[in-house]
PDB file as gemmi writes it, atoms N, CA and C in Angstrom:
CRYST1    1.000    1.000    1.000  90.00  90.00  90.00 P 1                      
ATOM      1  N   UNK A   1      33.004   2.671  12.323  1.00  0.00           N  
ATOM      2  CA  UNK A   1      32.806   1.407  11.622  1.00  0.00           C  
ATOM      3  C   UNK A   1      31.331   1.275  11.225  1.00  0.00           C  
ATOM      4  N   UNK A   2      30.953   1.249  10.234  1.00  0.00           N  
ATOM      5  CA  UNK A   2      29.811   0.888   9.528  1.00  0.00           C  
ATOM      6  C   UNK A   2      28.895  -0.767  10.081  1.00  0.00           C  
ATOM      7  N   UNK A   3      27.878  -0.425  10.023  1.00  0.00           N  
ATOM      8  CA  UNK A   3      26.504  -1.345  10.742  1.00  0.00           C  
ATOM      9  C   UNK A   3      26.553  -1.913   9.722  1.00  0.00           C  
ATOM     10  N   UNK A   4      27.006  -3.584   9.687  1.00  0.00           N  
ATOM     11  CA  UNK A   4      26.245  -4.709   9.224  1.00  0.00           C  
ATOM     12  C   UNK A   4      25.058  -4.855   8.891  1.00  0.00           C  
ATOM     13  N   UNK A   5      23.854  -5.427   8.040  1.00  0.00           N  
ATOM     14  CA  UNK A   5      22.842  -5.412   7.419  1.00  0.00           C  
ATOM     15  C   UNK A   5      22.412  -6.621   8.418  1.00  0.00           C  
ATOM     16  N   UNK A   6      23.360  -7.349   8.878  1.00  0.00           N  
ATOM     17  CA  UNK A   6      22.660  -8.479   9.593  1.00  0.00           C  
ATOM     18  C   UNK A   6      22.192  -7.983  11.029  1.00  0.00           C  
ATOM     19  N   UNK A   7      23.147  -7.069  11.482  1.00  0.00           N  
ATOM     20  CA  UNK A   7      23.237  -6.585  12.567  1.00  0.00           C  
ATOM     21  C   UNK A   7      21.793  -5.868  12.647  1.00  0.00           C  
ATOM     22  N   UNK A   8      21.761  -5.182  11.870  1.00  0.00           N  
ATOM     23  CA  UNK A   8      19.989  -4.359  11.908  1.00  0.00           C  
ATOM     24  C   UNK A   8      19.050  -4.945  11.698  1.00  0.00           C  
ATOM     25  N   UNK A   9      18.907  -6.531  10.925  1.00  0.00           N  
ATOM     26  CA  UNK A   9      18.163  -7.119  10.944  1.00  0.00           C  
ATOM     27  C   UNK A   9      17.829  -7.841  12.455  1.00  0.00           C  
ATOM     28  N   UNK A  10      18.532  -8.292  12.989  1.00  0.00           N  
ATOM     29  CA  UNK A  10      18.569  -9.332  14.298  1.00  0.00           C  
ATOM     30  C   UNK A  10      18.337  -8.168  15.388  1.00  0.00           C  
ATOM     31  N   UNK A  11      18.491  -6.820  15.285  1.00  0.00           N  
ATOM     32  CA  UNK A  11      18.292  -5.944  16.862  1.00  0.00           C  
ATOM     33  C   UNK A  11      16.768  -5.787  15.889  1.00  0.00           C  
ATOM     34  N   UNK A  12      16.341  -5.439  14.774  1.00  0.00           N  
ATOM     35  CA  UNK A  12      14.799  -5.330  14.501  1.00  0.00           C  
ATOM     36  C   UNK A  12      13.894  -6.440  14.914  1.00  0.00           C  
ATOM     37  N   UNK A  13      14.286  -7.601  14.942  1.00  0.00           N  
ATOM     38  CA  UNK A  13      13.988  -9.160  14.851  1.00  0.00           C  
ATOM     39  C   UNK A  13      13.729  -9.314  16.452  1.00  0.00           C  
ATOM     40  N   UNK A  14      14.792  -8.776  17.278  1.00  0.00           N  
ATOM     41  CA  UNK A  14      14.980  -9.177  18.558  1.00  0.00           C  
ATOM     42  C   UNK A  14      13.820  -8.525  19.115  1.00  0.00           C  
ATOM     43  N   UNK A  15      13.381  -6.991  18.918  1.00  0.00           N  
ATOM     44  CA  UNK A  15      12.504  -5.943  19.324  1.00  0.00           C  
ATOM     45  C   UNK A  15      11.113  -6.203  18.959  1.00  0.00           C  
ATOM     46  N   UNK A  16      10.601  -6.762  17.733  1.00  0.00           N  
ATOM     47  CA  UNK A  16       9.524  -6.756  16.630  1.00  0.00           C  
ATOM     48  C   UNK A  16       9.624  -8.549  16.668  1.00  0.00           C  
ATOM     49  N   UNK A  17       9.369  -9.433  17.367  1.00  0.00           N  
ATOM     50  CA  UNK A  17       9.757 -10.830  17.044  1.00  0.00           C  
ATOM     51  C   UNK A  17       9.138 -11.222  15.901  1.00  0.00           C  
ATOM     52  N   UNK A  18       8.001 -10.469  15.451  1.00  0.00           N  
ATOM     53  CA  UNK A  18       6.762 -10.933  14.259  1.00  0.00           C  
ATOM     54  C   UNK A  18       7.665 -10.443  13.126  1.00  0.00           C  
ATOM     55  N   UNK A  19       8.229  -9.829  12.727  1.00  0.00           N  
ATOM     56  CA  UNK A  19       8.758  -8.887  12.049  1.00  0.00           C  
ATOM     57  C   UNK A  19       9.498  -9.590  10.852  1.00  0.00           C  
ATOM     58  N   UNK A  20       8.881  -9.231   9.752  1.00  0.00           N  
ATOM     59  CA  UNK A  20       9.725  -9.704   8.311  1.00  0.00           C  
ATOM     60  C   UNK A  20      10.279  -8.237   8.401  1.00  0.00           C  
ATOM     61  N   UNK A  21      11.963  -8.900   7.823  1.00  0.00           N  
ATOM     62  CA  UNK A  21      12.566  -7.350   7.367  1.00  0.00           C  
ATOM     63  C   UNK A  21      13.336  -7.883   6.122  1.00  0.00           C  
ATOM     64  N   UNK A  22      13.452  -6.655   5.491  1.00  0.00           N  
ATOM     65  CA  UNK A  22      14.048  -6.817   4.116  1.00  0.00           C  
ATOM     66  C   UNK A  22      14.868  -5.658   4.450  1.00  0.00           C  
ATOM     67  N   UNK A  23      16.180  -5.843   4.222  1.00  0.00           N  
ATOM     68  CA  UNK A  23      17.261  -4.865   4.248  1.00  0.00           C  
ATOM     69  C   UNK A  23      18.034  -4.699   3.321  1.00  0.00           C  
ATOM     70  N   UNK A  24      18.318  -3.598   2.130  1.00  0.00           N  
ATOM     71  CA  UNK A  24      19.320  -3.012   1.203  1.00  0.00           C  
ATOM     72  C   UNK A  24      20.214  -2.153   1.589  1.00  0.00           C  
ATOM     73  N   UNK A  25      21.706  -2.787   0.810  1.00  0.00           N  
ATOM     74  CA  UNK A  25      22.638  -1.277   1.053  1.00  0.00           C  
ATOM     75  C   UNK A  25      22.424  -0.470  -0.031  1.00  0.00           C  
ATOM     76  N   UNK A  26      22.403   0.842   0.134  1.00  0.00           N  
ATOM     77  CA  UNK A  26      21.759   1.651  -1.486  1.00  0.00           C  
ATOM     78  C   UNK A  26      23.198   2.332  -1.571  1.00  0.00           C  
ATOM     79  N   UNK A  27      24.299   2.229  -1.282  1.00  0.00           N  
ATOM     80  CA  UNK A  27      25.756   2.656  -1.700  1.00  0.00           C  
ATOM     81  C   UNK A  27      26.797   1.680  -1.913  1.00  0.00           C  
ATOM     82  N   UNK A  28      25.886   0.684  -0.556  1.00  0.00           N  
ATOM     83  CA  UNK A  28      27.286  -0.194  -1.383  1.00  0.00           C  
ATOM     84  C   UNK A  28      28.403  -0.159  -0.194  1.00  0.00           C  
ATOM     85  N   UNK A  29      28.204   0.974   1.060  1.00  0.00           N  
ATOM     86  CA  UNK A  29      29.131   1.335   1.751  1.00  0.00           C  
ATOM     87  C   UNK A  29      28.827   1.316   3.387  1.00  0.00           C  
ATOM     88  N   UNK A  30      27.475   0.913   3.631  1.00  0.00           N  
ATOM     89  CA  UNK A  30      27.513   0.007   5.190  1.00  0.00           C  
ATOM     90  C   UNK A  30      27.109   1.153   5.675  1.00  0.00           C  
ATOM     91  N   UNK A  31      26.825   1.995   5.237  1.00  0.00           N  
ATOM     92  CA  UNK A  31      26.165   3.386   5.915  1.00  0.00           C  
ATOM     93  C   UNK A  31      24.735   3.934   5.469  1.00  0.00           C  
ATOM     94  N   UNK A  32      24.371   3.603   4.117  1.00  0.00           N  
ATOM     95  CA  UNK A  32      22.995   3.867   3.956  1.00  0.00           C  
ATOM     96  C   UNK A  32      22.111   2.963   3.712  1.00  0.00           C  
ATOM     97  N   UNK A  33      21.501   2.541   4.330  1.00  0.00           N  
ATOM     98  CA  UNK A  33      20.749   1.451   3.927  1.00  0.00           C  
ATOM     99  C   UNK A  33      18.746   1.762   4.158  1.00  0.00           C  
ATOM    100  N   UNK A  34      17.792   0.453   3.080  1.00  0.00           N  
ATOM    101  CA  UNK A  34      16.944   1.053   2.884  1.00  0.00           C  
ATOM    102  C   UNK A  34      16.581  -0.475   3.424  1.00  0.00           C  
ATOM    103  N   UNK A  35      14.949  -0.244   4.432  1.00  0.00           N  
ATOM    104  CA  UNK A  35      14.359  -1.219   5.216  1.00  0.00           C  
ATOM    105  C   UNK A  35      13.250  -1.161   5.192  1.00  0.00           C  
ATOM    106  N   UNK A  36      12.470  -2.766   5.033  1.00  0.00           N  
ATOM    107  CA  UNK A  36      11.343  -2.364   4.839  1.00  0.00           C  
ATOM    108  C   UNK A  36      10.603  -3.625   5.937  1.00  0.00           C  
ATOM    109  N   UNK A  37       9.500  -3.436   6.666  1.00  0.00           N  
ATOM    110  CA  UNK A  37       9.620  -3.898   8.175  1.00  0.00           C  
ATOM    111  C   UNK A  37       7.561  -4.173   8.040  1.00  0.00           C  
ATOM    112  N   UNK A  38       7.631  -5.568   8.012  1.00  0.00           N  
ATOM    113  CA  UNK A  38       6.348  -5.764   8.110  1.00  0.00           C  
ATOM    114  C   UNK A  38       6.133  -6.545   9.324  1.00  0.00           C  
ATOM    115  N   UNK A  39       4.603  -6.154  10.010  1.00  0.00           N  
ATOM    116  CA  UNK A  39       4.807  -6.622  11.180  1.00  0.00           C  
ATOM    117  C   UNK A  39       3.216  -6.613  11.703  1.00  0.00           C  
ATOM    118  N   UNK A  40       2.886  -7.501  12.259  1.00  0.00           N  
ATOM    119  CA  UNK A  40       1.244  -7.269  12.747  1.00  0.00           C  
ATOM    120  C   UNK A  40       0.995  -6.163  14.616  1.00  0.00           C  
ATOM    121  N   UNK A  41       2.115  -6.385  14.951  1.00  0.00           N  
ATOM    122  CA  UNK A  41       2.003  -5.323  15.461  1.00  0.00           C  
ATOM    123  C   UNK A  41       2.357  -3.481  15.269  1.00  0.00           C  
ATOM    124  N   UNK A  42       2.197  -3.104  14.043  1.00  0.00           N  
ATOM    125  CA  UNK A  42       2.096  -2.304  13.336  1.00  0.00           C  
ATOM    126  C   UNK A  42       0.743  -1.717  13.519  1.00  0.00           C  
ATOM    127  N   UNK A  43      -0.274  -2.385  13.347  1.00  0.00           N  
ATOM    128  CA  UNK A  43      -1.501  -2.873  13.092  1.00  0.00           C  
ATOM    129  C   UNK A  43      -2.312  -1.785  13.990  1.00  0.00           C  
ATOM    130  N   UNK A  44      -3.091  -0.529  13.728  1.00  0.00           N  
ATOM    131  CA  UNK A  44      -3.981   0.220  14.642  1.00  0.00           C  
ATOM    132  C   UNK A  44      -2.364   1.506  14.799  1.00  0.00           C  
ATOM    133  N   UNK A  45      -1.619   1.459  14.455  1.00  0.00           N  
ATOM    134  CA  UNK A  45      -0.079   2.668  14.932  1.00  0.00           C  
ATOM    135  C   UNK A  45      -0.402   3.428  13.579  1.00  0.00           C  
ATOM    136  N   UNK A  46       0.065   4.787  13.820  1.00  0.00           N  
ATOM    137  CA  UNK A  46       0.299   5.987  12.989  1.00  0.00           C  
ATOM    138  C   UNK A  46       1.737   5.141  12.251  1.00  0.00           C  
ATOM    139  N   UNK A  47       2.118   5.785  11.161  1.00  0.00           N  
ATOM    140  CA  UNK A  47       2.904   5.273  10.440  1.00  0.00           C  
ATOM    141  C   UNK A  47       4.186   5.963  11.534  1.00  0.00           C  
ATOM    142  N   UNK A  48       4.238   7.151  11.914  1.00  0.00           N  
ATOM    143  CA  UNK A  48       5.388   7.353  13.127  1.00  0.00           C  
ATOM    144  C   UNK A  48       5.068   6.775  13.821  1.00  0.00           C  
ATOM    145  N   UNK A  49       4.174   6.059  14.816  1.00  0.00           N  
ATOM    146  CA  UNK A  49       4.122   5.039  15.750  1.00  0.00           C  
ATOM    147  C   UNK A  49       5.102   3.889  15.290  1.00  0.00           C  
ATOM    148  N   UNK A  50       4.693   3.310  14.188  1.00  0.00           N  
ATOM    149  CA  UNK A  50       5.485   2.330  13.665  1.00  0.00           C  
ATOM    150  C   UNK A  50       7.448   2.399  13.643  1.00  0.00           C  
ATOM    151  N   UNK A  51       6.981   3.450  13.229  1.00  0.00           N  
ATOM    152  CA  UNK A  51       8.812   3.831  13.022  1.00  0.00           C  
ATOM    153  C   UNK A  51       9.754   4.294  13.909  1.00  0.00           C  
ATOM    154  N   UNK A  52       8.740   4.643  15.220  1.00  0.00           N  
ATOM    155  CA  UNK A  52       9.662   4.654  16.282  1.00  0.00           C  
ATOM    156  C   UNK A  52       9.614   3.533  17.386  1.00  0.00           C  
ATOM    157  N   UNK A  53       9.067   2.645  17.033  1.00  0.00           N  
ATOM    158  CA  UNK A  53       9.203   1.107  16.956  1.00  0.00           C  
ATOM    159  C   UNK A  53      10.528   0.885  16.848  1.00  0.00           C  
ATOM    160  N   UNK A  54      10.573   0.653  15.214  1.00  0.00           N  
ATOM    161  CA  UNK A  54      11.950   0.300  14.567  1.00  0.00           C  
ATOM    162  C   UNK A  54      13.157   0.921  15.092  1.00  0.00           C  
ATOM    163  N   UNK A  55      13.150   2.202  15.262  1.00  0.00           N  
ATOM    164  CA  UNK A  55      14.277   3.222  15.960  1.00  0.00           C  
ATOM    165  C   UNK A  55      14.314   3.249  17.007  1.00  0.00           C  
ATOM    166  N   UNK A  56      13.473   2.663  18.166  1.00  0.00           N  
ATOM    167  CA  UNK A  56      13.581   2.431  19.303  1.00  0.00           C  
ATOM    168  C   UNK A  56      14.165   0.823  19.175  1.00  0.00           C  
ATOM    169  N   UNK A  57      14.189   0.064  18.406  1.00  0.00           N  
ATOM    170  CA  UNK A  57      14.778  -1.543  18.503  1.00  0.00           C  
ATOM    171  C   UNK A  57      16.281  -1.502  18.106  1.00  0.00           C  
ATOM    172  N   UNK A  58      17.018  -0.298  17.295  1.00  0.00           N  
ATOM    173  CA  UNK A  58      18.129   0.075  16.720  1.00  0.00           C  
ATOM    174  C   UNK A  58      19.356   0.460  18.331  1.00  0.00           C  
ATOM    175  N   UNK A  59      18.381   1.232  19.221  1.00  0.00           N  
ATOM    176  CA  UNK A  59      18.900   1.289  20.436  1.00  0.00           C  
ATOM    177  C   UNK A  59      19.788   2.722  20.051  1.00  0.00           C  
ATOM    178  N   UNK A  60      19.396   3.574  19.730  1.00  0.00           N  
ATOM    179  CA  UNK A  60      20.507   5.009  19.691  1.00  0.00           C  
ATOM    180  C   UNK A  60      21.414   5.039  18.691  1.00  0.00           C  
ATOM    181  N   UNK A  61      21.693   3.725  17.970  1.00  0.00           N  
ATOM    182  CA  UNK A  61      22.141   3.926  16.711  1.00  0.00           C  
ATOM    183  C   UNK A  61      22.418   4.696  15.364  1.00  0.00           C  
ATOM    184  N   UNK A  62      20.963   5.017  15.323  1.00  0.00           N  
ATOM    185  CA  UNK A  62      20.715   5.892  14.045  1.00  0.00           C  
ATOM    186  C   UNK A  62      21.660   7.032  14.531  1.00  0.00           C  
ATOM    187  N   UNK A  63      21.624   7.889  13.066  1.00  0.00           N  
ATOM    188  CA  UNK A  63      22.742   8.758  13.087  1.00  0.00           C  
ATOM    189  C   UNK A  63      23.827   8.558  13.811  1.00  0.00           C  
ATOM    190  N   UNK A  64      24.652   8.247  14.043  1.00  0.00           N  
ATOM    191  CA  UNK A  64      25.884   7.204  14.261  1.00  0.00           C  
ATOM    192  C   UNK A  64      26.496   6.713  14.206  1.00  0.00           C  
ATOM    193  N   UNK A  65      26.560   4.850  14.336  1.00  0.00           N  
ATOM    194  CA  UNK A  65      26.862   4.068  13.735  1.00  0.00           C  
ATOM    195  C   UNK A  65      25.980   3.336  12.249  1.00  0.00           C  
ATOM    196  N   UNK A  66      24.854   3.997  12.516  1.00  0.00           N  
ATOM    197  CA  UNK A  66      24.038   3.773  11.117  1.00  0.00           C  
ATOM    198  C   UNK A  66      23.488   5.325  10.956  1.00  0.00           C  
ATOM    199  N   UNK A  67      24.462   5.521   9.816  1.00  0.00           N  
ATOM    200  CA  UNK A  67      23.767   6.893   9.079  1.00  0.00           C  
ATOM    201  C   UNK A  67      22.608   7.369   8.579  1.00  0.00           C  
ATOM    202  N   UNK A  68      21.998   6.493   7.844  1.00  0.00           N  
ATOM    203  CA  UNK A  68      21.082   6.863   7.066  1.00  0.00           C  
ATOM    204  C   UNK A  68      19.985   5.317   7.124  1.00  0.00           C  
ATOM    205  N   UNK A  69      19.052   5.523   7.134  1.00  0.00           N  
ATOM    206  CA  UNK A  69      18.195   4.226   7.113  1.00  0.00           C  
ATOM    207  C   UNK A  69      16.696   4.814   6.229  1.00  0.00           C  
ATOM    208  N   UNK A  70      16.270   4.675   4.874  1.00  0.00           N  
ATOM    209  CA  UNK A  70      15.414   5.124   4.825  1.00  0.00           C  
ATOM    210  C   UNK A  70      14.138   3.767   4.996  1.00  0.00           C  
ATOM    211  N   UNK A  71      13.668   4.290   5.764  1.00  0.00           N  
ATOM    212  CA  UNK A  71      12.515   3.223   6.164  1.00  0.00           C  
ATOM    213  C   UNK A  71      11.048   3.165   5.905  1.00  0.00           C  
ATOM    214  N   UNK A  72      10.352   1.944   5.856  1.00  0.00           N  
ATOM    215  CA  UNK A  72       9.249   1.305   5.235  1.00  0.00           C  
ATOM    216  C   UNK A  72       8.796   0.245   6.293  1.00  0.00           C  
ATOM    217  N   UNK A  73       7.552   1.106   6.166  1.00  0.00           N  
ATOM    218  CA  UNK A  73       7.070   0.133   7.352  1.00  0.00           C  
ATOM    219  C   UNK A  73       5.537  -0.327   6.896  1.00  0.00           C  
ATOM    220  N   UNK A  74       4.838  -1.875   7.452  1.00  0.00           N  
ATOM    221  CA  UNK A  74       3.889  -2.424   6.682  1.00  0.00           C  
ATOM    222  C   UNK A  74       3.164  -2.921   7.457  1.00  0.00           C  
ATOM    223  N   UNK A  75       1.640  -3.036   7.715  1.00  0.00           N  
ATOM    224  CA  UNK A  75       1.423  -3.568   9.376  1.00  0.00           C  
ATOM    225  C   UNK A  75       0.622  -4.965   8.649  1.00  0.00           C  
ATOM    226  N   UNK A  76       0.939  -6.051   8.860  1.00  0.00           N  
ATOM    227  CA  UNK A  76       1.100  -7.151   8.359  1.00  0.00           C  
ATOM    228  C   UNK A  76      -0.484  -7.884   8.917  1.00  0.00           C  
ATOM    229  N   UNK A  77      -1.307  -8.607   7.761  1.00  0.00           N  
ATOM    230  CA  UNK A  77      -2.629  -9.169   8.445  1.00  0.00           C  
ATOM    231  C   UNK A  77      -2.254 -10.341   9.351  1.00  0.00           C  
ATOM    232  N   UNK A  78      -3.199  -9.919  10.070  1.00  0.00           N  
ATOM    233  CA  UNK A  78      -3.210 -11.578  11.141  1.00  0.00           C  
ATOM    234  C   UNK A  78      -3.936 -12.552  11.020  1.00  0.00           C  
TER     235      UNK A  78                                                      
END                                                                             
């Protein structure tokens, strides 16, 4: 069963509380979706620091129940 857009927003939200997310389906089909994740604790992280942030807030998900996520990440001023 394919991951809800809300669903990835609220486990990013829950993990990242600062966290604006913007979430697209790019098929149309609940499996690929494109995210883009601004956040002040971003702020001083390698852009992989950041993103295993996000994939650590998904909880083992990726490849899975969410296939594909291409991600964007933004470290937000304070």
């Amino acid at each position: 069963m394919p991951m809800d857009a809300r669903e990835i927003e609220r486990m990013i939200k829950e993990a990242i509380p600062d966290a604006t997310v913007e979430i697209r389906d790019l098929a149309g089909d609940g499996d690929h979706y494109a995210a883009t994740v601004t956040s002040a604790s971003f702020k001083g992280k390698s852009r992989v620091q950041q993103h295993q942030m996000v994939y650590s807030a998904l909880q083992g998900r990726m490849g899975g129940v969410l296939h594909a996520l291409a991600l964007t990440t933004i470290p937000a001023e304070t």
